[in-house]
C-alpha positions in Angstrom: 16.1 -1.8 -7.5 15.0 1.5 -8.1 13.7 1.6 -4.6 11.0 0.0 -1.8 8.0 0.7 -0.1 8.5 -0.8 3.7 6.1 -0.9 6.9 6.8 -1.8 10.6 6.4 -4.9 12.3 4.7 -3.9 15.7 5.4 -7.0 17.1 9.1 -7.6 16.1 10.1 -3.6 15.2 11.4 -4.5 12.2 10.4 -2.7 9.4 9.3 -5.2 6.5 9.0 -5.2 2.9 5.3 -4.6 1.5 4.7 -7.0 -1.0 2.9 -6.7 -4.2 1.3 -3.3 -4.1 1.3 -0.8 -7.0 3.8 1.9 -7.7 2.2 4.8 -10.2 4.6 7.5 -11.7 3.1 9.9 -14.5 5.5 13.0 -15.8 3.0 13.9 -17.7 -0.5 14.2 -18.2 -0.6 11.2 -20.6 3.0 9.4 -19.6 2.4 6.7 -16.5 4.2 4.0 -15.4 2.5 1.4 -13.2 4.9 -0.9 -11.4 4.7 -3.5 -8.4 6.9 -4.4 -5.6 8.1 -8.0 -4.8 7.7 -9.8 -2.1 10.7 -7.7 -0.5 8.8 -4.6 -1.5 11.4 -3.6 -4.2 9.9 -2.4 -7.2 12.1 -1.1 -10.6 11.1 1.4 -13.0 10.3 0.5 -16.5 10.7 3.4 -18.1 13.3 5.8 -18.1 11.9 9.1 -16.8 13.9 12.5 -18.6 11.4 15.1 -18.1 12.2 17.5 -15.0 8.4 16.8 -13.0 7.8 13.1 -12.1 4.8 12.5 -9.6 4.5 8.9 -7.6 2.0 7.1 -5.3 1.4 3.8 -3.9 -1.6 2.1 -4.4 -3.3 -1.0 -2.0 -4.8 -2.8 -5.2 -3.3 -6.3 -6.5 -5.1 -9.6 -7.6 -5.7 -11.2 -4.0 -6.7 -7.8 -2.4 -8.1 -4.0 -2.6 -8.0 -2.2 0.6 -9.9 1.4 0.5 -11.0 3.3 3.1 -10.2 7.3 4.1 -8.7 8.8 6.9 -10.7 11.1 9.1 -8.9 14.5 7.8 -10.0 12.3 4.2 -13.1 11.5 5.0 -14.5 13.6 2.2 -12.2 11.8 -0.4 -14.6 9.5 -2.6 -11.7 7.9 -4.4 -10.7 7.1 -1.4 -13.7 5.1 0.1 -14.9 3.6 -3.5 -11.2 3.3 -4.9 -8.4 1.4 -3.6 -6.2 3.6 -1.2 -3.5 5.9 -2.6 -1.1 7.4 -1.0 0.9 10.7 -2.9 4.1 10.2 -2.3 5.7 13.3 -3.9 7.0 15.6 -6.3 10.5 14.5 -8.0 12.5 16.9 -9.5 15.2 15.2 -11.8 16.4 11.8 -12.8 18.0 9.5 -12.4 15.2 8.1 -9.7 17.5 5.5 -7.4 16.7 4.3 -3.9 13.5 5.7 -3.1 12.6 4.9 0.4 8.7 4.8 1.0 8.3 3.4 4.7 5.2 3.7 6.7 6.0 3.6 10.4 3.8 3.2 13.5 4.1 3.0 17.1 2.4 2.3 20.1 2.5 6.2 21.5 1.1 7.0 17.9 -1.9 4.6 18.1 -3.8 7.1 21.2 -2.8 10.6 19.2 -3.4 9.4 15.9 -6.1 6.8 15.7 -7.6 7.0 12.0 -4.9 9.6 11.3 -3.5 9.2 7.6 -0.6 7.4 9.1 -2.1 5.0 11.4 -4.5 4.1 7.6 -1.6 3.9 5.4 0.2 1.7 8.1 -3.1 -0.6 8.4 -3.4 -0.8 4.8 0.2 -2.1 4.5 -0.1 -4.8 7.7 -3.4 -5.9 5.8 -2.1 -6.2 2.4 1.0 -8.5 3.8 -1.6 -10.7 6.2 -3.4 -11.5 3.0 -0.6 -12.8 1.6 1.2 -14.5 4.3 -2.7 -16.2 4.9 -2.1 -17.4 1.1 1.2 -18.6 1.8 0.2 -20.4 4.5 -2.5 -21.8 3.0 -0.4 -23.2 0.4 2.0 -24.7 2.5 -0.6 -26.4 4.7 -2.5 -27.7 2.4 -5.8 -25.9 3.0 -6.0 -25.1 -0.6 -6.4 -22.1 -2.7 -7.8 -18.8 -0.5 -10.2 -16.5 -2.5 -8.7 -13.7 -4.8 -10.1 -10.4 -5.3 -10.9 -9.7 -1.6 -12.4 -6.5 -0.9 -11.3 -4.6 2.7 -12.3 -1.6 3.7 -10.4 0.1 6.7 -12.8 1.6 9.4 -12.4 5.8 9.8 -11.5 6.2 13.7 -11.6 2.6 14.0 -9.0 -0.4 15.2 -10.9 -2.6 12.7 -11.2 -3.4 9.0 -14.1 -5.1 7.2 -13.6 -7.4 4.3 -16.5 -7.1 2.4 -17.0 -10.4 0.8 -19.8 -9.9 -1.7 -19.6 -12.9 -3.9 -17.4 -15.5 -1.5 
């Protein structure tokens, strides 16, 4: 794989693939490739990437979930409250673009300093993005039948809580 985007399990300390989010690289201004990662959190590159400036970010938007919501040095980012979350995750300077390590990390000491910090949001929006699909795996496998697609979270600024703000379901 080209490389993964990982989070940590508070309750086991492992740190755990993040499935099915997006991967955006532009090297341009009208060159982007939009990957996603598996349910390991690997994703590949499509395209093969020459030019000497390649930007990425990681984006909380699939089909069974968006999760937006801005952190409070963000909080006057609109993209970031009406748009799904995106994290920048740098600046790349030359191909060839192998084993690119995107984890988001947490812990306990972390949650009093930096409650609603751009970590702590990043690492919520990755627990909540896996949840919703462990819920739909779960589902499937107990028979509860098919959970609602398109759910719409938004992370609370400052907060220990998240909203999912179910319009339509």
């Amino acid at each position: 794989p080209s490389g993964y985007v990982r989070v940590r399990d508070t309750q086991t300390g492992i740190m755990e693939g993040v499935r099915q989010v997006k991967v955006i690289l532009k090297d341009g201004w009208f060159t982007e490739d939009e990957v996603w990662t598996n349910d390991a959190g690997c994703f590949r590159l499509t395209s093969v990437y020459s030019k000497k400036n390649t930007w990425m970010w990681v984006k909380w938007k699939n089909d069974r979930c968006k999760i937006r919501g801005a952190a409070n040095t963000e909080w006057y980012r609109t993209d970031q409250i009406v748009g799904a979350m995106k994290d920048y995750i740098g600046k790349f300077k030359k191909p060839p673009f192998n084993n690119i390590q995107i984890n988001y990390d947490w812990n306990p000491v972390d949650a009093v300093e930096k409650n609603g910090h751009k970590i702590h949001m990043r690492w919520a929006a990755c627990t909540v993005n896996n949840a919703v699909h462990e819920f739909h795996d779960y589902a499937a496998e107990d028979g509860i039948g098919a959970p609602p697609n398109n759910l719409n979270f938004y992370l609370g600024r400052n907060s220990t809580e998240a909203y999912a703000l179910m319009v339509k379901k």
